[in-house]
N, C-alpha and C positions, 0 to 999 in steps of 0.2 A: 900424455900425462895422465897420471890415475889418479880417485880421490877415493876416499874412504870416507864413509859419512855413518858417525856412530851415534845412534838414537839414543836420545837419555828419557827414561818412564820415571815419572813420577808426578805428583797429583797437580793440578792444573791452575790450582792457587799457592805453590809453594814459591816463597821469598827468598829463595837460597842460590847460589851459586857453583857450579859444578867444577871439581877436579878433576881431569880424566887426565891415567898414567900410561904412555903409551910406550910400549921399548919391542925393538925386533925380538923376534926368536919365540919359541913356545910356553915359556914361562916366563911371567911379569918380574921381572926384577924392580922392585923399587927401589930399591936407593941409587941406580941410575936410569928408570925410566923419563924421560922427558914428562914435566906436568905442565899442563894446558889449564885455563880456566875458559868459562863460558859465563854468559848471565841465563843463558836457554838454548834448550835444542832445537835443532840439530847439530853436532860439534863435527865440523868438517876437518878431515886431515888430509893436505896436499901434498901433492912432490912422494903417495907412497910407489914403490918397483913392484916388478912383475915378478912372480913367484918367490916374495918376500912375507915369512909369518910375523905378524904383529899382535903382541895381546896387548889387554886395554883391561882398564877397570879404572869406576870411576867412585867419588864421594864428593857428599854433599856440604857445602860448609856456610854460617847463615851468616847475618853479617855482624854478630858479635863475636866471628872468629871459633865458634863451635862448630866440629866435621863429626859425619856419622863415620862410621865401621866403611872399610874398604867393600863395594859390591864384589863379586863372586868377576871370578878373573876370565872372559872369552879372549880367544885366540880366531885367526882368524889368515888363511895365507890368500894373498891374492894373484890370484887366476893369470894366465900369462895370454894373450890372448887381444880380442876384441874388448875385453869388456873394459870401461870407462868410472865405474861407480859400483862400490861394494858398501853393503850395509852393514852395522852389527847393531846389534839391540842389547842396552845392560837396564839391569833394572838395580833400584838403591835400593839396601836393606830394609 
């Protein structure tokens, strides 16, 4: 089994909650990516396949239900292989 662990940056006293939109292939489709929420990173994704591209991108939303601007979209395929743990790192607007 493989995991994906996408790091979320943002400042170290922020009270918000994270969206992250996650859908195969090399370009983020929103309006069917799978959305995730987290209270904090690291936001782990399980069960992803070997030599499968996954982009992500994620937004921040605080808890009066205000979201910023979608961050910049990474893609990311995973390795086929030995490896067990791939990273990506998004940062928010």
């Amino acid at each position: 089994m493989y995991r994906l662990i996408v790091e979320l940056k943002c400042c170290s006293y922020c009270r918000y909650r994270y969206i992250i939109l996650v859908s195969e292939g090399p370009v983020l489709n929103v309006t069917t990516a799978t959305r995730y929420t987290s209270p904090r990173p690291p936001f782990i994704v399980d069960k992803v396949q070997e030599g499968t591209v996954y982009s992500f991108a994620v937004m921040l939303e605080t808890a009066d239900g205000y979201r910023s601007s979608m961050s910049e979209v990474s893609s990311v395929e995973m390795p086929v292989g030995k490896y067990e743990v791939m990273y990506v790192f998004l940062l928010s607007k």
